[in-house]
C-alpha positions as CSV (number, residue, x, y, z in Angstrom):
1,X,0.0,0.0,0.0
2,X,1.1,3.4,-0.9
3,X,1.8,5.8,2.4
4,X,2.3,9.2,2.3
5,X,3.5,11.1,5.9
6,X,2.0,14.5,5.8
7,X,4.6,17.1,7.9
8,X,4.7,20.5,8.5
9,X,5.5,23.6,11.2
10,X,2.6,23.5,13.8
11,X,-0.7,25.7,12.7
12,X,0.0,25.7,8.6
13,X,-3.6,23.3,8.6
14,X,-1.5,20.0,8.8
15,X,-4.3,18.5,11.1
16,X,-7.1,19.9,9.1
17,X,-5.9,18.8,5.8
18,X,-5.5,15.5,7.1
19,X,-8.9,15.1,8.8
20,X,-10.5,16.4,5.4
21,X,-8.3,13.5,3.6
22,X,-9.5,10.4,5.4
23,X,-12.1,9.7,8.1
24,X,-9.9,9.8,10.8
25,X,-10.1,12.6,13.0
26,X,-6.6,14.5,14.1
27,X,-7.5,16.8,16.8
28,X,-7.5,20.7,15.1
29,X,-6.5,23.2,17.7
30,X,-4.8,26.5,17.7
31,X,-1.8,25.5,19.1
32,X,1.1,23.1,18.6
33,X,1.5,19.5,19.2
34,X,-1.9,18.6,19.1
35,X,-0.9,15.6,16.8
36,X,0.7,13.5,19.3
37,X,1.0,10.3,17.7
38,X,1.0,9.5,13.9
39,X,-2.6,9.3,12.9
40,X,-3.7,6.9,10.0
41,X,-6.0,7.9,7.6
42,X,-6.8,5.0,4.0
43,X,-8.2,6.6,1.0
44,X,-9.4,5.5,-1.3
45,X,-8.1,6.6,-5.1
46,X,-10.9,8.3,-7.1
47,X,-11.0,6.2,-10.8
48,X,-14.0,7.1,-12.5
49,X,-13.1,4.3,-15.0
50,X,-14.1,2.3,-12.2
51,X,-17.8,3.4,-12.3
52,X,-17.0,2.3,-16.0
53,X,-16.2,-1.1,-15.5
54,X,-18.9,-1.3,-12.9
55,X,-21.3,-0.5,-15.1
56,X,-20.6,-3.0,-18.0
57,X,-19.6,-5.7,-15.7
58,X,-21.9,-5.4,-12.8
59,X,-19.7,-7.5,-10.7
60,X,-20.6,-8.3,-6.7
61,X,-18.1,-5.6,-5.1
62,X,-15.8,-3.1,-6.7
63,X,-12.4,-2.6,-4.4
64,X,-10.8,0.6,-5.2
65,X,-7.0,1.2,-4.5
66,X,-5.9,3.2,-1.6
67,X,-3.4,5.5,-0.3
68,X,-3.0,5.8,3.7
69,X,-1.9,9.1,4.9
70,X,0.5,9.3,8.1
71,X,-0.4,12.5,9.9
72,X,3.2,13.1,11.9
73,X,3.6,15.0,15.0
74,X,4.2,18.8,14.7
75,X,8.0,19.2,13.9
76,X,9.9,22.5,15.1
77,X,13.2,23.7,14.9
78,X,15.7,21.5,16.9
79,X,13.7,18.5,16.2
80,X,16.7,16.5,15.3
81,X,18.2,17.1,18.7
82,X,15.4,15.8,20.4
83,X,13.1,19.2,20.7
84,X,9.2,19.0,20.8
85,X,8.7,15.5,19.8
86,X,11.6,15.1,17.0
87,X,12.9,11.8,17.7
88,X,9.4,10.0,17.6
89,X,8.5,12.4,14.4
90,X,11.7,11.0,13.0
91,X,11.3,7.8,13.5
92,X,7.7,7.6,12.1
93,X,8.6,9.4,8.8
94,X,11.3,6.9,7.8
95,X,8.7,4.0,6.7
96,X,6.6,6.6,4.4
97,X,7.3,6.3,0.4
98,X,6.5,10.1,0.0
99,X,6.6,12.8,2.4
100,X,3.4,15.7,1.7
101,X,4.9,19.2,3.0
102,X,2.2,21.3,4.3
103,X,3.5,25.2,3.6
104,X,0.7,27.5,5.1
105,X,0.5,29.9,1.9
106,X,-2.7,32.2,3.9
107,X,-2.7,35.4,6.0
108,X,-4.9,34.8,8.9
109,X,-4.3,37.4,11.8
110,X,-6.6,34.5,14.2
111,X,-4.2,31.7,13.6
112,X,-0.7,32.4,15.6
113,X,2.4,31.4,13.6
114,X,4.6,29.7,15.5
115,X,7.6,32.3,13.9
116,X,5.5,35.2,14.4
117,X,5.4,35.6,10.6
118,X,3.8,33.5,7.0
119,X,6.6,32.9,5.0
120,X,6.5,29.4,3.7
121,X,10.2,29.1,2.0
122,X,11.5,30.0,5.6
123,X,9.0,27.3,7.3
124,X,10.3,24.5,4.0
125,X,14.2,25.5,5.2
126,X,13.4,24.6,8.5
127,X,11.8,21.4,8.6
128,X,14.6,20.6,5.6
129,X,17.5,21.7,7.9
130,X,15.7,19.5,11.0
131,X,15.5,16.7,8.5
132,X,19.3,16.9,6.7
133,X,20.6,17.3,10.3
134,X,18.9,13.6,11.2
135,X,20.3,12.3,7.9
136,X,23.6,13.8,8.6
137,X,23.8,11.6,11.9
138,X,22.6,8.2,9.9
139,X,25.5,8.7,7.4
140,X,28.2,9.8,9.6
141,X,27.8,6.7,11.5
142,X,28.1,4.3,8.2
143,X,30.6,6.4,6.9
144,X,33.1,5.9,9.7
145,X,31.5,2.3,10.1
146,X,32.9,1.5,6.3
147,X,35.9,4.0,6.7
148,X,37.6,1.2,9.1
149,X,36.4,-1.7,6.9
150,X,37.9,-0.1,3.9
151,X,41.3,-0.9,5.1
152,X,41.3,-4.8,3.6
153,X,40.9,-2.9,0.6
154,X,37.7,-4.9,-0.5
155,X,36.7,-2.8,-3.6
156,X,33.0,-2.7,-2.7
157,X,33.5,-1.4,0.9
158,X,35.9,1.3,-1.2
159,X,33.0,2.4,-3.3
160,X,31.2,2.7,-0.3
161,X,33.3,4.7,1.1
162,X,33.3,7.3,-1.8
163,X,29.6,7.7,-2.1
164,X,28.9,8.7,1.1
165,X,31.5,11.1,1.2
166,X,29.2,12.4,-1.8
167,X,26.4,12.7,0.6
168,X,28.1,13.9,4.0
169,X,29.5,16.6,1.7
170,X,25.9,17.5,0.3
171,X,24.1,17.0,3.6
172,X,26.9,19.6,5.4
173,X,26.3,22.2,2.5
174,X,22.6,22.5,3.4
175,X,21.0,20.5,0.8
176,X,19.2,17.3,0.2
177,X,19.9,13.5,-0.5
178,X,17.7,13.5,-3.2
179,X,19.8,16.2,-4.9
180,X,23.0,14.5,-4.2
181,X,25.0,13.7,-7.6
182,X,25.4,10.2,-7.2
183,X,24.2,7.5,-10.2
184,X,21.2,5.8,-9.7
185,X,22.9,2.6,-8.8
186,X,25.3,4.1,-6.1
187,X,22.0,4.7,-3.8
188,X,22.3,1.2,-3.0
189,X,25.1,2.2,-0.4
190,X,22.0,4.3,1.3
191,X,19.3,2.1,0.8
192,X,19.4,1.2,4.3
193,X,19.7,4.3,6.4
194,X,15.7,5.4,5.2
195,X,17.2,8.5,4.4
196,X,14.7,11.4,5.3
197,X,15.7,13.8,2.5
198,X,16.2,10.6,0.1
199,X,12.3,10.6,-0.1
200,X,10.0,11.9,-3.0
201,X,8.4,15.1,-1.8
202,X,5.1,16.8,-2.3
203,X,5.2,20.1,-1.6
204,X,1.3,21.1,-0.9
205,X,0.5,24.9,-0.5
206,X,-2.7,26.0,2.0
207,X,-4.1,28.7,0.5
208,X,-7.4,31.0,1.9
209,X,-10.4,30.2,-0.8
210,X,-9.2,32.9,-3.2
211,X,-6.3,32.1,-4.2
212,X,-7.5,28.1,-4.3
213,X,-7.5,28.7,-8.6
214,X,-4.6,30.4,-9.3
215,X,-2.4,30.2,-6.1
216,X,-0.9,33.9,-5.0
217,X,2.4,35.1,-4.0
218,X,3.0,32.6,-0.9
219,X,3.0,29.8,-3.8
220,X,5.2,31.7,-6.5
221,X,7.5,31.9,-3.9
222,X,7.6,28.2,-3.3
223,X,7.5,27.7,-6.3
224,X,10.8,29.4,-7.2
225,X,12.2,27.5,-4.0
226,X,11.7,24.3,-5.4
227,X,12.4,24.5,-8.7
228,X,15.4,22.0,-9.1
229,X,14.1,19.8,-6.6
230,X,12.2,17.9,-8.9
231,X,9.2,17.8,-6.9
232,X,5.6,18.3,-7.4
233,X,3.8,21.7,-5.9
234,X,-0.1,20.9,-5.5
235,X,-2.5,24.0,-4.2
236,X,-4.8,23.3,-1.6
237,X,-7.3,25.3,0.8
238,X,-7.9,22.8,3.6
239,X,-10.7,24.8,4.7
240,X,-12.4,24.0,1.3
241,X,-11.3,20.4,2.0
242,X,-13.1,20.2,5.2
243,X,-16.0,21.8,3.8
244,X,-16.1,19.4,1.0
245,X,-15.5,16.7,3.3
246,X,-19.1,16.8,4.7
247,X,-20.6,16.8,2.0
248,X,-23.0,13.4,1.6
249,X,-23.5,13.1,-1.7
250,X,-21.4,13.9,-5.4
251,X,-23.6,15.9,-6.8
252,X,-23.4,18.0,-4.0
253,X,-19.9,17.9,-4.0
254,X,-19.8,18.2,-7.7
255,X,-21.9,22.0,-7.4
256,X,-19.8,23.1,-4.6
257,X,-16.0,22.5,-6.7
258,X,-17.7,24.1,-9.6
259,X,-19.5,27.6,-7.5
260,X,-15.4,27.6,-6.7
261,X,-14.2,27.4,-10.2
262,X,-12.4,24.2,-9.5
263,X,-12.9,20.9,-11.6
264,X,-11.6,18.4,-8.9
265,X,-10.8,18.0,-5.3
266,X,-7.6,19.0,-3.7
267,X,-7.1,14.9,-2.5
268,X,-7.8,14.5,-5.8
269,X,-5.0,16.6,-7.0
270,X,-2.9,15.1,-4.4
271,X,-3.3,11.5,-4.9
272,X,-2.6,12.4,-8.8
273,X,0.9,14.3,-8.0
274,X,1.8,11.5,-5.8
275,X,1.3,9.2,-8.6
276,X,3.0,11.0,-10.8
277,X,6.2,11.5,-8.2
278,X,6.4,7.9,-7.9
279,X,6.3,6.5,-11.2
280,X,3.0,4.7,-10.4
281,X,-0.1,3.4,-12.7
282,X,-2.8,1.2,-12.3
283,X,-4.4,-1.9,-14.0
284,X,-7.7,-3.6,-13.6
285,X,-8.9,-7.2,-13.0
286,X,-12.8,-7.9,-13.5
287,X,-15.0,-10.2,-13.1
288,X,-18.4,-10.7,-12.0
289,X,-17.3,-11.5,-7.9
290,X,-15.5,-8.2,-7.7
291,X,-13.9,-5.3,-10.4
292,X,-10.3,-4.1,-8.5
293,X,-7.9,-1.4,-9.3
294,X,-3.9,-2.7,-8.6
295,X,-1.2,-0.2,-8.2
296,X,2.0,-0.6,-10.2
297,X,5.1,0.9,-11.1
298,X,5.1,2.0,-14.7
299,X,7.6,0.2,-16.6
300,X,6.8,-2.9,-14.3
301,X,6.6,-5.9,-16.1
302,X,3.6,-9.1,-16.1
303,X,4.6,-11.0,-13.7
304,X,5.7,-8.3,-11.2
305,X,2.2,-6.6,-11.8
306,X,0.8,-10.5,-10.8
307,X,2.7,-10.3,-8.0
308,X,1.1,-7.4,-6.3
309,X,-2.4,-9.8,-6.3
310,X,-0.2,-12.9,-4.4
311,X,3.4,-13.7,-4.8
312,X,2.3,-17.1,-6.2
313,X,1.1,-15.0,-9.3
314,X,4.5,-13.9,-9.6
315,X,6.5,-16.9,-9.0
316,X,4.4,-19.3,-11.5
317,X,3.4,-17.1,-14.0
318,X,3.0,-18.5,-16.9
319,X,1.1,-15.8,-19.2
320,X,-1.1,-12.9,-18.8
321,X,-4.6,-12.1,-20.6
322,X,-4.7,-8.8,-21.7
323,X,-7.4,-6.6,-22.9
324,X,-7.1,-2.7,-22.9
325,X,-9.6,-0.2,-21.1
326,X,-10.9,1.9,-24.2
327,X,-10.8,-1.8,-26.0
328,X,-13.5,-3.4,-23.1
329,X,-15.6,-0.2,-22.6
330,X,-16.0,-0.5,-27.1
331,X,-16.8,-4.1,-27.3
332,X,-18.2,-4.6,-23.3
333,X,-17.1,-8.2,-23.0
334,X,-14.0,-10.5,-22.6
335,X,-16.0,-12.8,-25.4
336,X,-16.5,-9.7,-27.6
337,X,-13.0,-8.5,-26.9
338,X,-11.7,-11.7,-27.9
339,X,-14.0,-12.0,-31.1
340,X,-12.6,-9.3,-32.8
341,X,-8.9,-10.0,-31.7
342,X,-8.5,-7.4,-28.9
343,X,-8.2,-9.7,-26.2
344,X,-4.0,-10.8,-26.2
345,X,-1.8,-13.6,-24.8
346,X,1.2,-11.7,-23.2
347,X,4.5,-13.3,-21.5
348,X,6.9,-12.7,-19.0
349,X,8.6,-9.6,-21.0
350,X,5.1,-7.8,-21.8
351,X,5.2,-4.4,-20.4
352,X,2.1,-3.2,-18.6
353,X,0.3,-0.1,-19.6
354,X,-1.9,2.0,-17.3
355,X,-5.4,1.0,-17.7
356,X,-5.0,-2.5,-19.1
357,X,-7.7,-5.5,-17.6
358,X,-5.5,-8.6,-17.1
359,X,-5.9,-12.1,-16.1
360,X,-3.3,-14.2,-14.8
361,X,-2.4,-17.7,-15.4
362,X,0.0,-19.4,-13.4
363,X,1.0,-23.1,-11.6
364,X,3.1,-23.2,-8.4
């Protein structure tokens, strides 16, 4: 299952943001720390092909893929030395894929700042330096840990070595792992240590309901912060996310995004960047007992996509059935599907695309 942790300063609308995203309820208040322990919300991942599917097949159940979101404990400055509640903040960020960066992007004289002043590219900088500070200590330790082995001369341990020189440099010049120049298959020396700054990040921007369109200065700002960080920037007004929240039924919710000018949900926006910042598609299997969304890696081939539904899949794979979305929804049956040739036979190279309906055959 994907996780995303969602982190911020105390009072940039963390908490409300995250009670808006899922059914559980993080307690809102005016002051810090009222996040004590990691709260877990599962959404699900809005698919209207879905609805499709469930319409032509009109199967028992449909399952949905979901996302959980990790509300963490407010961070502050010092959290890497133990300050507010940094060590158990610390801790329960390593395990997340992504990390969602709440940047309070609003003027609000009723909501106290816990820096006296909004200015969200000062609040990213401190929660970074907090989090490169933590990183700093997990590399140090391997560093010096493959320093003394490096003395045998093993070439491995040498390599070793030199990459996380790479990284203690980076991390002591202020910036991130994920920046680090290092090759793609030198992060295996880090793979390990969970860095902090190694994960994908999602910058998301709470903005007051006017700027909820076209974002203001607050985001431009970020915006310009970010900008070879190769990270996604999603606006959101948590307010209108709560609001939306309690709304019963679509429709409703449907009337109130467009009164707003808006064509989809902030979550939805969300889940989508999220996606996108971790290479991730989805597939389909249906049948009459249930239609069921998978989440894969884009490039992923059959058998790994099999795996995801039981490692059995994986390990006896023998060939996939594979029919594509726009193909079903045209001809509305396997047996039509099939009639006309659209319905294919693929092996253990074919490459999955986003959308495809598959069937698995396999023997263990």
């Amino acid at each position: 299952m994907l996780q995303c942790g969602i982190v911020g300063l105390p009072n940039v609308g963390k908490s409300t943001l995250f009670n808006a995203l899922s059914s559980a309820k993080a307690q809102a208040a005016n002051f810090p720390f009222c996040t004590i322990d990691p709260n877990i919300g599962v959404v699900t991942v809005p698919d209207k092909r879905l609805n499709v599917l469930e319409s032509i097949v009109k199967p028992q159940k449909v399952v949905p893929t979901v996302i959980e979101f990790v509300d963490i404990a407010g961070l502050v400055k010092g959290a890497s030395k133990g300050e507010g509640l940094g060590n158990q903040f610390l801790g329960n960020i390593r395990t997340v894929d992504a990390i969602i960066h709440v940047l309070r992007c609003f003027d609000d004289p009723n909501i106290i700042h816990v820096d006296g002043s909004v200015n969200p590219v000062r609040d990213k900088e401190i929660i970074d330096t907090e989090l490169q500070l933590k990183d700093l200590e997990s590399v140090d330790k391997k560093f010096d840990k493959l320093k003394k082995m490096s003395k045998t001369g093993d070439k491995e341990t040498l390599k070793g070595v030199e990459v996380l020189e790479v990284y203690k440099k980076h991390l002591e010049s202020g910036q991130s792992a994920r920046t680090a120049p290092v090759t793609p298959e030198d992060k295996r020396f880090i793979e390990e240590l969970q860095l902090l700054t190694a994960k994908p990040v999602i910058y998301c921007c709470n903005v007051d309901e006017g700027s909820v369109v076209k974002g203001n200065n607050y985001v431009e700002l970020v915006r310009k912060a970010v900008a070879n960080e190769n990270a996604e920037v999603v606006i959101i007004s948590a307010a209108i996310e709560a609001e939306i929240a309690i709304l019963e039924s679509a429709e409703d919710r449907d009337a109130f995004l467009t009164d707003l000018g808006l064509e989809e949900t902030g979550l939805y926006r969300l889940i989508n960047a999220a996606y996108h910042l971790l290479n991730l598609q989805t597939y389909f299997t249906a049948g009459v007992k249930e239609v069921r969304a998978w989440t894969i890696h884009k490039g992923d081939k059959a058998p790994q996509a099999a795996g995801v539904i039981h490692s059995d899949f994986e390990r006896g794979f023998i060939r996939a059935e594979v029919m594509g979305y726009n193909d079903f929804v045209q001809y509305k049956s396997e047996a039509a599907c099939r009639a006309v040739g659209k319905l294919r036979s693929e092996g253990k190279e074919y490459i999955v695309h986003d959308g495809d309906l598959m069937n698995f055959l396999f023997n263990v």
